[in-house]
N, C-alpha and C positions, 0 to 999 in steps of 0.2 A: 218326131225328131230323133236321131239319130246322133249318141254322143260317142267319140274314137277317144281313147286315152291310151298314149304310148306310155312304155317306162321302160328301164334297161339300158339306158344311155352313160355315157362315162368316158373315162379317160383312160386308154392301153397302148402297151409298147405296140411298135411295129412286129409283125408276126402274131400276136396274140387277137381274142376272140371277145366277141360280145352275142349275147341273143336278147334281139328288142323283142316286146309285145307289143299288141296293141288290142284292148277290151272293147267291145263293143255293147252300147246299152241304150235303152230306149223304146221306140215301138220297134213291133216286129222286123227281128232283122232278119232278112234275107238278101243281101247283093248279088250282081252279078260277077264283081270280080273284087277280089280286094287285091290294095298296093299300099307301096311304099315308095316314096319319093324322098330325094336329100337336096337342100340347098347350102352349099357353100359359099364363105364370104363371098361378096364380089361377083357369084356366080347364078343363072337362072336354074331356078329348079328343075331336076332333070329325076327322068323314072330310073327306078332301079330295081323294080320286080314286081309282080305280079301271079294272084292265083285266083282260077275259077273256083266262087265259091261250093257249085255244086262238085262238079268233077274232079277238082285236085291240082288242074293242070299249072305248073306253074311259067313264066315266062320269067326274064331276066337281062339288062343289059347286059352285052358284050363285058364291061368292064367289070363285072363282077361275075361271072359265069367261073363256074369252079369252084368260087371263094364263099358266095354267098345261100343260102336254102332257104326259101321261103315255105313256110306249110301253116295249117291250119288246124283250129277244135270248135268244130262246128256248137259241139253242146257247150261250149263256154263263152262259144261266139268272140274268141279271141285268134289273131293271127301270130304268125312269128318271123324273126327272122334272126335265122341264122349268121353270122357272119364272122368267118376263118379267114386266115393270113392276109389280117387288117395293113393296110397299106397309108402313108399320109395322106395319099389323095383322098382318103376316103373318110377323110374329117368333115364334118358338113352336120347342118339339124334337118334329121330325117323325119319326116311324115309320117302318117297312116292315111291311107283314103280309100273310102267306098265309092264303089259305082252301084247306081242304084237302077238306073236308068241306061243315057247311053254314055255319060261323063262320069266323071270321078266329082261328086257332086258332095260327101260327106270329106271331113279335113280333124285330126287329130292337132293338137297345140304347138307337137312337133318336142324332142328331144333329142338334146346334144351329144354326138359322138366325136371325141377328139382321139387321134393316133398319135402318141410322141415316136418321132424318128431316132 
């Protein structure tokens, strides 16, 4: 089993930055991709980036391209994510998930990131 623990979530002005983690522990991890997802009130959860664990590559919704980085440390088997010129939309409790297979099948508890305008 496979346990995600996010941390790094909080509360910033507009324009200001946060960097999540997310640790990974358990049996042997190797995914094939890891993510992050955010769900806002009221709203379904939607993806907001991704990176292949082996290669690096990472992907990224449209709404966050520019603003946000995602990368990783393979030896600490933890992810990150970056996120520059924080926006209110972009309040939500973000995720961590593994794909292990061919889904995003592992789920982190999720921490809150709030933007004041």
């Amino acid at each position: 089993q496979v346990q995600l623990v996010e941390s790094g979530g909080g509360l910033v002005q507009a324009g200001g930055s946060l960097r999540l983690s997310c640790a990974a522990s358990g049996r042997t991890f190797r995914p094939r991709h890891m993510g992050w997802f955010r769900q806002a009130p009221g709203k379904e959860r939607e993806f907001v980036a991704s990176i292949n664990w082996s290669s690096g590559s990472t992907y990224y919704a449209d709404s966050v391209k520019g603003r946000f980085t995602m990368s990783r440390d393979n030896a600490k088997n933890t992810v990150y994510l970056q996120m520059d010129d924080l926006k209110s939309e972009d309040t939500a409790v973000y995720y961590c998930a593994g794909q292990m297979s061919s889904t995003f099948n592992y789920w982190g508890q999720g921490t809150q990131v709030t933007v004041s305008s």
